[in-house]
C-alpha positions as CSV (number, residue, x, y, z in Angstrom):
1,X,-15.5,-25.4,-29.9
2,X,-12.3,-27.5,-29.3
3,X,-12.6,-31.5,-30.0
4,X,-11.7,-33.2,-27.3
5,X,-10.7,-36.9,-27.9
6,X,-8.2,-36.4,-30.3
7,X,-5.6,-39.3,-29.9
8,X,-1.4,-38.5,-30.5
9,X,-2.2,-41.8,-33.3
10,X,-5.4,-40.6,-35.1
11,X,-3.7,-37.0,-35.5
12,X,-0.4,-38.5,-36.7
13,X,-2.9,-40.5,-39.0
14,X,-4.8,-37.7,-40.8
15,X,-1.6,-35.6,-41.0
16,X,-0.1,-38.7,-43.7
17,X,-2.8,-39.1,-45.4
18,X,-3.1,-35.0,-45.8
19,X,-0.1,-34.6,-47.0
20,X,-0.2,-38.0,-49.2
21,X,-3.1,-35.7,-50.6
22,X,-1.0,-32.8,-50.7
23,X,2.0,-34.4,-52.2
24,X,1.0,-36.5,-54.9
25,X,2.6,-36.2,-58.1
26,X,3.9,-32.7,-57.0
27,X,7.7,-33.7,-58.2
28,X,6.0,-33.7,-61.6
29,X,4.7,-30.0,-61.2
30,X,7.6,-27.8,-62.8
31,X,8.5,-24.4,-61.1
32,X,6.2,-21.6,-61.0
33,X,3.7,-23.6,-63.5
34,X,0.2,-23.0,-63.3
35,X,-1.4,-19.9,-62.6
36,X,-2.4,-18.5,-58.8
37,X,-4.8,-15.8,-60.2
38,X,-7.7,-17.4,-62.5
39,X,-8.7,-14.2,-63.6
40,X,-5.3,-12.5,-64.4
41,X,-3.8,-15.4,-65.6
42,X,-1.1,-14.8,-63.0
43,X,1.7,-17.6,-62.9
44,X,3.4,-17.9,-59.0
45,X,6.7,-16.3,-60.3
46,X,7.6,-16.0,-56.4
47,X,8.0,-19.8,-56.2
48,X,11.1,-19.3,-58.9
49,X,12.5,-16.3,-57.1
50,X,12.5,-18.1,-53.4
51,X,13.7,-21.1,-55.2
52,X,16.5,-20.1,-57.0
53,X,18.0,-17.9,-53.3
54,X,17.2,-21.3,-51.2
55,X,19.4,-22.8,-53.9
56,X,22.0,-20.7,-53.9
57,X,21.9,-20.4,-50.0
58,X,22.4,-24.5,-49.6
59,X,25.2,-24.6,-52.2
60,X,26.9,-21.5,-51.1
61,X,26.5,-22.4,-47.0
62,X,25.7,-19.0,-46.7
63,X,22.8,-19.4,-44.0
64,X,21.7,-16.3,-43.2
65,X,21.9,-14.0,-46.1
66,X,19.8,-14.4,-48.8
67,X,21.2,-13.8,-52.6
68,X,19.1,-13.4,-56.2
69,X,21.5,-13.7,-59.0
70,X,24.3,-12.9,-57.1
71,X,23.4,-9.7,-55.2
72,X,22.0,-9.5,-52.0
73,X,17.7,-10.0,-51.9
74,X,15.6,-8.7,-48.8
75,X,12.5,-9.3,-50.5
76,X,11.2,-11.1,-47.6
77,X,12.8,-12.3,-44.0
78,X,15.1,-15.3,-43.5
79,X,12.2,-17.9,-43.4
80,X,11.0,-17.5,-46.7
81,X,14.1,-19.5,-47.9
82,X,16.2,-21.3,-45.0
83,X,13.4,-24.6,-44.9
84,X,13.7,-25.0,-48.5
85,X,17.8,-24.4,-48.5
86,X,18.1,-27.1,-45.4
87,X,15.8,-29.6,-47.3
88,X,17.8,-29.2,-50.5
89,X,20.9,-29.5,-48.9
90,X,19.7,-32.8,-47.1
91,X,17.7,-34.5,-50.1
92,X,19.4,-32.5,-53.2
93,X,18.0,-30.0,-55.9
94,X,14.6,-31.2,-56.7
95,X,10.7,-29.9,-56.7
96,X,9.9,-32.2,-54.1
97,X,12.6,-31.1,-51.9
98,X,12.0,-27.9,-52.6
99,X,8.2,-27.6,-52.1
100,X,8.9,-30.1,-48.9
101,X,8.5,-27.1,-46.1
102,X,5.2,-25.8,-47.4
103,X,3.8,-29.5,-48.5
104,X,4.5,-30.2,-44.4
105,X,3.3,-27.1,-43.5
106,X,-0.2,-27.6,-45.6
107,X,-0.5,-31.3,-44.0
108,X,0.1,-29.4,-40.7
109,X,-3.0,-26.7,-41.0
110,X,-4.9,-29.4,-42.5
111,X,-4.5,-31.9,-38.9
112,X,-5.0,-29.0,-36.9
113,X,-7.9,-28.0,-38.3
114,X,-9.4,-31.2,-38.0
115,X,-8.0,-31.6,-34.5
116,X,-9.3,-28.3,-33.4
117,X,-12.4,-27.1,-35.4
118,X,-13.5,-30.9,-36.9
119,X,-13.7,-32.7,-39.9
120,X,-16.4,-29.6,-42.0
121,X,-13.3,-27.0,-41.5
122,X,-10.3,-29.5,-42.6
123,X,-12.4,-30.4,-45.4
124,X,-13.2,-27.0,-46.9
125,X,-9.5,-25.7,-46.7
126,X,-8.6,-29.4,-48.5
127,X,-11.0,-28.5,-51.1
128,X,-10.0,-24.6,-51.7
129,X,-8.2,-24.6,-55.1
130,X,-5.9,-22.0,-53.8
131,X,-5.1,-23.6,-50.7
132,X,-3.9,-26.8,-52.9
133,X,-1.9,-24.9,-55.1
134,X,-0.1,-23.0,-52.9
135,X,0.7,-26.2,-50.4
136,X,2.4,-27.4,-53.7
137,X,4.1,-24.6,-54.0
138,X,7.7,-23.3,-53.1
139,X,5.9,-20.1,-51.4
140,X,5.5,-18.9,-48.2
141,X,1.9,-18.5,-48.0
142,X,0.9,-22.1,-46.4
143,X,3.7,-21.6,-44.3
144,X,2.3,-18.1,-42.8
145,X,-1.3,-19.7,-42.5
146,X,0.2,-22.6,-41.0
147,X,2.3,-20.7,-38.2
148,X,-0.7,-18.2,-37.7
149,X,-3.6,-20.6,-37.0
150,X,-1.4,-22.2,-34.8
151,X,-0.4,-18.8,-32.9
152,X,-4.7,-18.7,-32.3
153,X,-4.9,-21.8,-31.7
154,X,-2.0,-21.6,-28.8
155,X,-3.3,-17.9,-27.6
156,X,-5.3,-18.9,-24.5
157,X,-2.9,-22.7,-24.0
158,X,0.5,-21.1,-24.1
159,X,2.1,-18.1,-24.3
160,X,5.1,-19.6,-25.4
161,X,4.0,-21.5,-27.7
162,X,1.6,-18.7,-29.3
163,X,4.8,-16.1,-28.8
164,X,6.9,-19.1,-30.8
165,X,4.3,-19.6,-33.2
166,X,3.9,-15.5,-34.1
167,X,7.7,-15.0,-34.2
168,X,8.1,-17.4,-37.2
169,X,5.1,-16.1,-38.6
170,X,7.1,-13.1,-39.0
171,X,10.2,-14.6,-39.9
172,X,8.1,-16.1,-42.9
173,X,6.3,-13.3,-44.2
174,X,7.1,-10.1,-42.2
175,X,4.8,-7.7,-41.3
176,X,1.9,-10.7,-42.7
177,X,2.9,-12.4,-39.7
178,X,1.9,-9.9,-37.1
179,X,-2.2,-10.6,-38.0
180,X,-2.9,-12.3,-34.9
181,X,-1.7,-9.8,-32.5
182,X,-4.3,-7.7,-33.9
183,X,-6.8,-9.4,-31.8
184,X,-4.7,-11.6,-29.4
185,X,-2.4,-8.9,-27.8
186,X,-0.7,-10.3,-25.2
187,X,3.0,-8.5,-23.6
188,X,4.3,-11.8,-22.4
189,X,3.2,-13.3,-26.3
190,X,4.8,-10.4,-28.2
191,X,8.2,-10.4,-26.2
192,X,8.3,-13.6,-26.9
193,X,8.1,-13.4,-30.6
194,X,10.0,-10.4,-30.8
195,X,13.1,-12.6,-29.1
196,X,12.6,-15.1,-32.3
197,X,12.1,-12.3,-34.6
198,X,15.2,-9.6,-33.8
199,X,18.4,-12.0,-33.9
200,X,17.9,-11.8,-37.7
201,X,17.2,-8.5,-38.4
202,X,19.8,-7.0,-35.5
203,X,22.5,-9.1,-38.0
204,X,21.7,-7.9,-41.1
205,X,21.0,-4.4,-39.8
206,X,25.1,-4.3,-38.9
207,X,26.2,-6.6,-41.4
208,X,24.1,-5.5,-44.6
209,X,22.7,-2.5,-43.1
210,X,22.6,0.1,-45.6
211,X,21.0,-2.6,-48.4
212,X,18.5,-4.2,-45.8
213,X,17.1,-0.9,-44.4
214,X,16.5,0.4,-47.6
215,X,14.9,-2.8,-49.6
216,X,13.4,-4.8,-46.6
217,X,11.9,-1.7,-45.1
218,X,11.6,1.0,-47.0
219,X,10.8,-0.6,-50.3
220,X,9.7,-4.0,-49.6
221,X,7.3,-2.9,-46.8
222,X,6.4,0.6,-46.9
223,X,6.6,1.4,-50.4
224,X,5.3,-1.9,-52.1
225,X,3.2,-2.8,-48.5
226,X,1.7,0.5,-47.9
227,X,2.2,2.9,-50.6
228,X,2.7,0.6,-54.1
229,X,4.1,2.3,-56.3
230,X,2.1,0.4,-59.1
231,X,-0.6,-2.7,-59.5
232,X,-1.1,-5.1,-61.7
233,X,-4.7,-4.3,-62.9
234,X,-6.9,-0.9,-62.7
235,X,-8.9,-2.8,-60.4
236,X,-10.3,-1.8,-56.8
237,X,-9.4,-3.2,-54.1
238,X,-13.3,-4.5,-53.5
239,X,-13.5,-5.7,-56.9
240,X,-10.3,-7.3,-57.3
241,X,-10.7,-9.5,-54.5
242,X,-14.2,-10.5,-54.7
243,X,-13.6,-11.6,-58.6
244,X,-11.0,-13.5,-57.5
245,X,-12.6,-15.1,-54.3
246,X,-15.9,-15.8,-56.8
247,X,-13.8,-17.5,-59.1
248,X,-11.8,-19.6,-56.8
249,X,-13.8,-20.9,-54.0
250,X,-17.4,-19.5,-54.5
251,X,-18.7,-22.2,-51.3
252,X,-16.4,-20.2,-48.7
253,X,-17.1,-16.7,-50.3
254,X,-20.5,-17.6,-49.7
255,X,-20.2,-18.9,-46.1
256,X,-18.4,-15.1,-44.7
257,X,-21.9,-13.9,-43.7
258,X,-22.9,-17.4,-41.7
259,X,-19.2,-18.0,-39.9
260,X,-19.3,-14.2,-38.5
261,X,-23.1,-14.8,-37.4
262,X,-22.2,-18.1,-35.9
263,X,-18.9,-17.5,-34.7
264,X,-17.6,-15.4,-31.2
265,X,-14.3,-15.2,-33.0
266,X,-15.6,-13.4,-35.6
267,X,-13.0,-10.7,-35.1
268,X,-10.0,-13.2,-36.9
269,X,-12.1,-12.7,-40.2
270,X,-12.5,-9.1,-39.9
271,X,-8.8,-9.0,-39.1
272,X,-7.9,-11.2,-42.1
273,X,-10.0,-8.6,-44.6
274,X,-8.7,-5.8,-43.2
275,X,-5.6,-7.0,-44.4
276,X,-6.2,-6.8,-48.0
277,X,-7.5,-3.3,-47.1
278,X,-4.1,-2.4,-45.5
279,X,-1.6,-3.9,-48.1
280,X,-1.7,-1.3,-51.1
281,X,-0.2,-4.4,-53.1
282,X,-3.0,-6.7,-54.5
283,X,-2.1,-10.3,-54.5
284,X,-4.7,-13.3,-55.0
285,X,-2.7,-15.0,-52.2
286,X,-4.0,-12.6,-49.8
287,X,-6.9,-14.4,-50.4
288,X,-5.7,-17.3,-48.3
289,X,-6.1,-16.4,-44.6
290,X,-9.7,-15.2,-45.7
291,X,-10.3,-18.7,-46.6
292,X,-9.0,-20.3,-43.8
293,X,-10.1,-18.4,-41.4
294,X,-14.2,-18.6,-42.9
295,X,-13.6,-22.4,-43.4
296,X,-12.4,-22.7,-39.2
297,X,-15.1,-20.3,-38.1
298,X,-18.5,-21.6,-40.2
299,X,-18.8,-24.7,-38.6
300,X,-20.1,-26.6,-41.5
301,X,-21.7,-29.8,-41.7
302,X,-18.9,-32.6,-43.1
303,X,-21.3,-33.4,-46.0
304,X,-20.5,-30.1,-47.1
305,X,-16.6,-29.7,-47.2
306,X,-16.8,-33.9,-48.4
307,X,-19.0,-32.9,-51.8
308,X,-16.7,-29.9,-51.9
309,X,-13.8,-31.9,-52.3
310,X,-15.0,-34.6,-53.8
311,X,-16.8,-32.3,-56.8
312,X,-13.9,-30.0,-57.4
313,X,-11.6,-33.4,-57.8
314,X,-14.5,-35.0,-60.4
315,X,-14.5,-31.5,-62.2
316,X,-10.6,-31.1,-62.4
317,X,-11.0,-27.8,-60.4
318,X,-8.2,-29.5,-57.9
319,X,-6.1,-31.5,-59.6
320,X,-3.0,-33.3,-59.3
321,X,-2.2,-33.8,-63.1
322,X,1.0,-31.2,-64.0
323,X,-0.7,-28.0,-64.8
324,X,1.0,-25.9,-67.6
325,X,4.8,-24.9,-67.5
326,X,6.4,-21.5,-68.5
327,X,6.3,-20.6,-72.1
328,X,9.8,-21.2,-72.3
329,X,10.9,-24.0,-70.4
330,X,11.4,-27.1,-73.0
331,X,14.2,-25.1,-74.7
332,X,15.6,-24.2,-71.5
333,X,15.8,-27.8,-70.3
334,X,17.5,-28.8,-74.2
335,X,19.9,-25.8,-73.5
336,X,21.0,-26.9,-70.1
337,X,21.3,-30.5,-71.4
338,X,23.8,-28.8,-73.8
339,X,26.0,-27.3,-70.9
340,X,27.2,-24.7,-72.5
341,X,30.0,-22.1,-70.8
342,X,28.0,-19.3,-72.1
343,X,26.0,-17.0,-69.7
344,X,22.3,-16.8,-71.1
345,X,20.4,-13.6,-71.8
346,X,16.8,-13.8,-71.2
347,X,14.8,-11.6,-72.9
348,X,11.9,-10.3,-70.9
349,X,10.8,-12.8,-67.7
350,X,8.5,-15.2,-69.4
351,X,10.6,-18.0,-68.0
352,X,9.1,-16.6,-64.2
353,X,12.7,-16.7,-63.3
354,X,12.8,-20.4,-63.9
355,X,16.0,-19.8,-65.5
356,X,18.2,-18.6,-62.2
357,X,17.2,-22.3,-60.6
358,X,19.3,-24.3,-63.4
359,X,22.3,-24.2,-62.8
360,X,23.5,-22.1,-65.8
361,X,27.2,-20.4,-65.5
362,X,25.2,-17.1,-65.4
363,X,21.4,-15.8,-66.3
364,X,20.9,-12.5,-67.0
365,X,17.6,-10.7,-68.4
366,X,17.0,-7.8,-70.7
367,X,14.0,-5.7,-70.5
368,X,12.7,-3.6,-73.2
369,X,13.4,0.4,-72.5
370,X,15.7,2.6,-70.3
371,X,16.2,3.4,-66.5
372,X,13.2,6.4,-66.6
373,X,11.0,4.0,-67.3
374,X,12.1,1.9,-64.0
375,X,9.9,2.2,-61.0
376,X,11.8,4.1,-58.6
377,X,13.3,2.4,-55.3
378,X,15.8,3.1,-52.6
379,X,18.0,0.9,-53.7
380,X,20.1,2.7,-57.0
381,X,20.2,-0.4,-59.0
382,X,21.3,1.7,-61.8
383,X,24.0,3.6,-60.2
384,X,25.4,-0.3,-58.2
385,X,25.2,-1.5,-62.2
386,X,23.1,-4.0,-61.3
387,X,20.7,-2.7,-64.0
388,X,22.5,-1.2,-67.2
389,X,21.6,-0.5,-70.5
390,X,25.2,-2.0,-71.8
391,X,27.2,-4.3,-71.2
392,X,31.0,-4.5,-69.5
393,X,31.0,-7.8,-69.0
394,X,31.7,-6.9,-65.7
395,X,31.2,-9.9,-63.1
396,X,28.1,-10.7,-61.0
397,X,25.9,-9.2,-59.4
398,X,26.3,-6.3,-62.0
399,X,24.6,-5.8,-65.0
400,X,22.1,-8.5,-63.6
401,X,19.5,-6.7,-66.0
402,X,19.5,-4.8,-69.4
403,X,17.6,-2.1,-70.5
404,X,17.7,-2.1,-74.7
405,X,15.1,-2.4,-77.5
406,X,18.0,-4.4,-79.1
407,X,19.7,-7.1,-77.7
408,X,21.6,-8.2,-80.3
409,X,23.3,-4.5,-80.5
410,X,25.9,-5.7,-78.0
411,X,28.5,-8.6,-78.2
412,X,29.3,-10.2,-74.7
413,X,30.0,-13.9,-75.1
414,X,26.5,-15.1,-74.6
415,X,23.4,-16.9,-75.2
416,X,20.3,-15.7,-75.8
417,X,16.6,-17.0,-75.0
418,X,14.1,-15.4,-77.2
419,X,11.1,-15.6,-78.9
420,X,11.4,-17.3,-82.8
421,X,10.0,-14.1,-84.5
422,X,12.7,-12.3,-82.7
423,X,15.7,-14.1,-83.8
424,X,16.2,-12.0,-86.7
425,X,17.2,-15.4,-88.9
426,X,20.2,-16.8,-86.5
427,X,21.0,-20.1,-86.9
428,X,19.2,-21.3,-83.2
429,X,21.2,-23.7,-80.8
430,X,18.0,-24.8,-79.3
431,X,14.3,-24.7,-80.8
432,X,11.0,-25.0,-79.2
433,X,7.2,-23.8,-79.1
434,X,7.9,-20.7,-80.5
435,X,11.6,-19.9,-78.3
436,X,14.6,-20.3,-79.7
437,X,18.1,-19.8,-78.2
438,X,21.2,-18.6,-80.0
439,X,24.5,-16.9,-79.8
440,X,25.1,-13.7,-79.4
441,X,26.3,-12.0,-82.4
442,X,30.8,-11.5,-81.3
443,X,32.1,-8.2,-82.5
């Protein structure tokens, strides 16, 4: 049922104090901190990645092509990183500024909920534990919800503005974008979108084409999308998904059964499940259209999403307190400090890739093993020297990663982040909670 009565003022009202909600303290939350997956103890690594390329995008003024430590990155479309690169360019390198686009974007879904499906549905997304961390997040996935409710919510107003609304879906999050058309298939809407979406894609097919075709569609989508190569846990799909949605936000796990009894548009759940079905990749933050989608459809009472939030808040469930950083981070913040004209070796990625957003004169990583333990993909990584197992000291974007049991085998003018017990007795430069960094032994 739509609400009628919903005044330009009263809208503009909610959506303040949603994202005063949303956004306090955030600046204090440092990158990728935390962990999206209870269970798996899974930290949101992506925020790093899309972080350091919307950095690198705004300092470089290179709009259109994203970059990850130097070579090119078709992980995901141009949205995932132009808000964030336009908002650090405007308001400088920070976590607000970075997190700005999916804060406004979570304030957003939250008003239109209310606006649309009342005061019970804004109220359970508020109070969904992933829902909060994500909008505090430098990640695309409050974005995409945002862009896609609205797409529903515009399907039977305006074609446009549904068509609009599904295009930068897509821009955001691929393929994840398309989710509505599943059940809203419209030509007029899909032309539409399919006139936001191409510009982008058309470019870097004759710009970049060899290295877009081959990691935005055949890796990124159909072998990690469809196929997956590999998983995280042993789990099954069923049983991965419904651990995770217990743990997280039992209330709305709960409520599945009552919002497709109660609900004509019943279809946008079963559309939003088939989805984990479909992605051969298990993420937790698939979990998130689920949510939204039970939450708009169950019509609950307001008591209900009230003591929600209000119980999770007392309990500390949501909370706006930092959570924990990455393992490493305090003696990465005393190197930087240092500004050093080293590069810095990472060994293994326990910084989440925290390291590439610092502005260090170069980050690189080294892995334990060789290139036949790599999983394989269609880009050569190996044979562009992008990962090696020595070093040339050849200039980036090569040699980007290292494959040794030994890092201290090789003597390139650098830095190294390691664990203490790892050192093998060299004097560190920094010292912290069990990392140390020091120099890299000269030969």
């Amino acid at each position: 049922m739509v609400r009628q009565g919903r005044s330009v003022r009263a809208q503009v009202l909610v959506f303040c104090g949603a994202l005063a909600y949303l956004g306090l303290g955030v600046d204090m939350v440092t990158l990728a901190s935390g962990f999206v997956d209870p269970v798996g103890k899974v930290r949101p690594q992506d925020e790093a990645l899309y972080s350091s390329i919307s950095i690198g995008m705004a300092e470089r003024g290179e709009w259109l092509t994203p970059r990850f430590l130097g070579r090119l990155a078709f992980v995901k479309p141009l949205g995932a990183y132009l808000p964030a690169a336009f908002s650090v360019k405007a308001f400088g390198i920070s976590n607000w500024s970075l997190r700005l686009p999916s804060l406004l974007c979570g304030a957003a879904l939250l008003t239109l909920l209310w606006s649309w499906k009342g005061w019970g549905a804004m109220l359970l997304v508020a109070a969904n534990p992933l829902f909060f961390t994500l909008a505090r997040r430098n990640m695309t996935d409050v974005p995409l919800a945002f862009f896609v409710v609205l797409a529903i919510y515009l399907w039977k107003r305006s074609d446009q503005g549904a068509g609009l609304s599904l295009g930068v879906a897509v821009l955001i999050k691929s393929v994840a974008g398309l989710t509505p058309l599943l059940f809203m298939w419209r030509f007029r809407i899909a032309m539409i979108a399919a006139a936001l979406i191409a510009p982008w894609h058309l470019y870097q097919l004759a710009v970049n084409g060899e290295w877009y075709w081959k990691e935005h569609i055949l890796d990124e989508h159909l072998a990690w999308g469809l196929a997956t190569p590999e998983n995280t846990t042993a789990e099954s799909h069923p049983m991965f998904y419904l651990t995770r949605a217990w743990a997280i936000d039992p209330l709305l796990l709960l409520l599945i059964p009552l919002a497709i009894f109660r609900s004509k548009e019943r279809w946008w759940i079963f559309v939003s499940i088939a989805m984990l079905a479909l992605f051969g990749y298990r993420n937790v933050t698939y979990l998130l259209p689920v949510f939204v989608a039970c939450a708009a459809l169950a019509d609950a009472p307001v008591w209900l999403g009230a003591v929600a939030l209000a119980a999770r808040l007392a309990l500390g469930v949501i909370s706006h307190a930092p959570p924990e950083p990455v393992p490493p981070l305090a003696a990465l913040e005393r190197y930087r400090s240092l500004n050093r004209p080293n590069g810095l070796i990472v060994v293994g990625v326990e910084d989440e890739f925290v390291a590439t957003t610092m502005g260090l004169p170069r980050v690189q990583y080294a892995l334990p093993g060789d290139a036949r333990t790599l999983v394989k993909t269609n880009i050569d990584f190996v044979g562009r020297g992008i990962i090696a197992s020595t070093f040339t000291n050849a200039p980036a974007p090569k040699e980007t990663v290292i494959l040794t049991k030994d890092i201290f085998q090789f003597a390139p003018p650098r830095d190294v982040l390691t664990r203490a017990e790892h050192a093998g007795g060299r004097k560190p430069i920094v010292q912290s909670g069990g990392w140390v960094i020091v120099q890299g032994a000269d030969r």
